[in-house]
N, C-alpha and C positions, 0 to 999 in steps of 0.2 A: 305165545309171542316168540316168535324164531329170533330174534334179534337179542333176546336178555342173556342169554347164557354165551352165545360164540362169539360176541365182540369180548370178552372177556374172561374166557380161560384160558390163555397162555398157562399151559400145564408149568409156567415158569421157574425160575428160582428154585426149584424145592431145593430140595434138603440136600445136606449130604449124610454119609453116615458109613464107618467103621472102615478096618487098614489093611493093611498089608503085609505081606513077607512071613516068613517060618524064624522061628529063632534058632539061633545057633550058639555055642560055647563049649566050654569045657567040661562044666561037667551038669545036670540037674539042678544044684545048688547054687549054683553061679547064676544057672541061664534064670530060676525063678527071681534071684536078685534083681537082675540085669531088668527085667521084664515089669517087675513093679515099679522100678526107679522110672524107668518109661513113661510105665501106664500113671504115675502121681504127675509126675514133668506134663503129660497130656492136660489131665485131670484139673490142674489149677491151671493150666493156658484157656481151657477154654470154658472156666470159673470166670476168670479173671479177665478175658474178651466178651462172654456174655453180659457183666455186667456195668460197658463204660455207656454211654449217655451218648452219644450218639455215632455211628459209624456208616462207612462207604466201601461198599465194597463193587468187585467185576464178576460175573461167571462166564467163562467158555467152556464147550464140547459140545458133546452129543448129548442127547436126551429119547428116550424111546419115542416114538409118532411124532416129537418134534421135528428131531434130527438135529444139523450141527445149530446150536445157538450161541447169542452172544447177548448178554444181560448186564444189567448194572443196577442197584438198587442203595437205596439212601436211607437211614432210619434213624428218630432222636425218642428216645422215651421216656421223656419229663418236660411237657406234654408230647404224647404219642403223636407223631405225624411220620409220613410215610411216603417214600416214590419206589415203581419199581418198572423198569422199561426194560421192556423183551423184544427181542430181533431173532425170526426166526431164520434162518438162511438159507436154507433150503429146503425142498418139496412142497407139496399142496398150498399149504399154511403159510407161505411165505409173507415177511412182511413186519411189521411192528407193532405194539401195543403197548399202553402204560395203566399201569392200576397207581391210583394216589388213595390215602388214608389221611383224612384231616376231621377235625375236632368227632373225632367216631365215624365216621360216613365214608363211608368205599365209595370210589368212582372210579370208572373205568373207560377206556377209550372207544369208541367203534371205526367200525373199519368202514372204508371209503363204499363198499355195498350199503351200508346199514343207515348213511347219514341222510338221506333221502326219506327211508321208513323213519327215523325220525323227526320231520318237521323241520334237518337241514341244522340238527345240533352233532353236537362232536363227541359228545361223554355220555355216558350213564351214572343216574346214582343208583344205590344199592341199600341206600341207608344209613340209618344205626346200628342194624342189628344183622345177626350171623344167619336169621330164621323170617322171611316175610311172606307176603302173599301179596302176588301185582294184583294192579288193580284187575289186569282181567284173570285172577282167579289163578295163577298161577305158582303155587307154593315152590318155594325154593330158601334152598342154602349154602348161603356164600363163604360159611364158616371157614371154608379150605382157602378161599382167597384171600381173607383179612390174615390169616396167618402167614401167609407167603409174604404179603407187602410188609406187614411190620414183624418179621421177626429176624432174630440174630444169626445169621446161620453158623456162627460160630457153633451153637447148641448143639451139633452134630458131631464136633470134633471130641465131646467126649464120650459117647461111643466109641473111640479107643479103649478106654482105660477100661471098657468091659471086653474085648479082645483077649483072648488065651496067650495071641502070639507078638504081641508089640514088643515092640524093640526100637531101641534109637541106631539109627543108617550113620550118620552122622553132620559134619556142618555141612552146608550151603547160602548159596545167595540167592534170593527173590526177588524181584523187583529191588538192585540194589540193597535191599537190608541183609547183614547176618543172622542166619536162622540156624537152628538145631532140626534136622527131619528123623520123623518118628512112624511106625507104620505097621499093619496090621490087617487080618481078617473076622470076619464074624457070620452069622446069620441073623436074618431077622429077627427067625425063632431066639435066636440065643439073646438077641438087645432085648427084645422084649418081654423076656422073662426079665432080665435087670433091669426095667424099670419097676419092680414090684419093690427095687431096696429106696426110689427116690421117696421121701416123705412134702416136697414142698407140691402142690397139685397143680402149679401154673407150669412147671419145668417138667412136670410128667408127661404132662397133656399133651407140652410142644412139644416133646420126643416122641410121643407116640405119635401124633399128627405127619413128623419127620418119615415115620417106619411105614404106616398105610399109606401114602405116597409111592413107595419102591413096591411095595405088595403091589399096589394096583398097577404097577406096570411090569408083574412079573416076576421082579428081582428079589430073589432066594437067598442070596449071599451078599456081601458088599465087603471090599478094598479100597481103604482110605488111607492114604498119605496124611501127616499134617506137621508143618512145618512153625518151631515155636521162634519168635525173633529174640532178642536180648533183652527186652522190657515185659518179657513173660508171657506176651499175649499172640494169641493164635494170626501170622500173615498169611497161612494160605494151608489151604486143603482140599484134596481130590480126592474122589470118591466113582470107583468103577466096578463096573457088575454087568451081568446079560441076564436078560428076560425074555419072555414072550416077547415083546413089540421092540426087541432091538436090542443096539447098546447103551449101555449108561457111562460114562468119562465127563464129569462134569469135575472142574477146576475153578475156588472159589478164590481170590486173593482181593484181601484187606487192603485198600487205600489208604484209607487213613480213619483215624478216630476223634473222639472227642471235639469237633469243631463243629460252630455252629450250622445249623441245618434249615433251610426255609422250605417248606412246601403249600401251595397256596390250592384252594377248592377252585375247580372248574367255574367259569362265570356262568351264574343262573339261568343265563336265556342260552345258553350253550349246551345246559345239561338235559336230560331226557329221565325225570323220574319215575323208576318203576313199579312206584307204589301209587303212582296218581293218573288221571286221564293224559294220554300222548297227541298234542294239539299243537298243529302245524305253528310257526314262528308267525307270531304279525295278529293270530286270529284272537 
């Protein structure tokens, strides 16, 4: 069925992941000081952003086969619901899409080709589950989508604190707020040997899910910024690298948090379930 997968991978939102810059100082002693006081300051920002109840956040840049994007994504996790709208800007792919996550079931938007091979509906579901088989026999897994729409991407910014070289830049303004900028490099290889020190298995997972992301578009190394505000919590992180299929400079910045979130499921004669027969509207 050509229509179940391309109305809906916007390779979107992923992740970000680890920083920037060389340390400098006086002397060895000093500079590992400097470096851990960093990597902790990192470490509980983005503890302490992973764990509020609901947030909003933007992404711009580039993204490898994407190109330049511009995303926005919305998440509450007590009960899980979920938006995440992606605008591709330029090349092939041009155009918009939105994945929603509500009471467990992924749905995803199609594009103006595909609403016709649907019966003249607008969405897809995807389910409950990360693993299905349409009904015409076509086994798939949308594991890497439910994690994109409902996850924190704050999870990324502590992949700093495994950084050799972070260090705090120092203040700035973001969007209006004062922030402290902290930054640093890494390689994949090296984050994902540190995930062998996480013990909690939902926060490994999303980190790793984070790291195969950049693998499959190439990217070896990664350069993230991350900017902590005065109430502790991560406002904004970029994350850049080069791979096979391009460059990566993606900038995530925090809107706001903790406020209430509504996301509501596609209407039923709107949607296109791909685990059932596909039957024109009306019939």
């Amino acid at each position: 069925m050509r229509l179940a997968v391309r109305a809906v991978l916007p390779a979107a939102a992923l992740p970000a992941a680890v920083l920037l810059l060389a340390g400098c100082g006086a002397g060895a002693g000093a500079e590992q000081s400097a470096g851990s006081s960093a990597a902790d300051a990192v470490a509980r920002a983005a503890e302490r952003t992973k764990g509020v109840t609901s947030l909003h956040y933007r992404v711009t840049g580039d993204f490898p086969e994407r190109g330049r994007i511009a995303d926005e994504g919305t998440v509450r996790t007590k009960p899980m619901v979920a938006r995440l709208r992606t605008a591709n800007l330029s090349g092939d792919e041009r155009g918009e899409t939105e994945l929603r996550l509500v009471d467990g079931v992924l749905y995803g938007s199609a594009t103006d080709d595909m609403v016709e091979e649907m019966g003249g509906r607008h969405w897809i579901s995807y389910g409950p589950k990360a693993e299905f088989t349409t009904h015409g026999g076509l086994r798939m897994d949308v594991g890497g989508l439910r994690d994109q729409v409902g996850r924190n991407p704050a999870r990324e910014a502590a992949f700093l604190a495994d950084a050799e070289d972070v260090k705090r830049i120092g203040s700035e303004k973001v969007d209006g707020a004062d922030t402290t900028h902290y930054a640093g490099t890494a390689t994949i290889d090296e984050l994902r040997t540190s995930l062998k020190q996480i013990k909690d298995k939902s926060t490994r997972e999303g980190r790793a899910n984070s790291l195969d992301q950049y693998r499959k578009v190439g990217v070896d190394e990664l350069t993230l910024d991350v900017w902590v505000d005065r109430d502790g919590h991560v406002k904004q992180l970029r994350t850049q690298g080069f791979g096979r299929h391009g460059v990566l400079d993606l900038t995530f910045t925090f809107l706001d948090r903790g406020k209430p979130v509504t996301v509501r499921a596609p209407r039923a004669d709107d949607t296109a379930d791909l685990r059932k027969p596909l039957k024109k509207n009306g019939s």
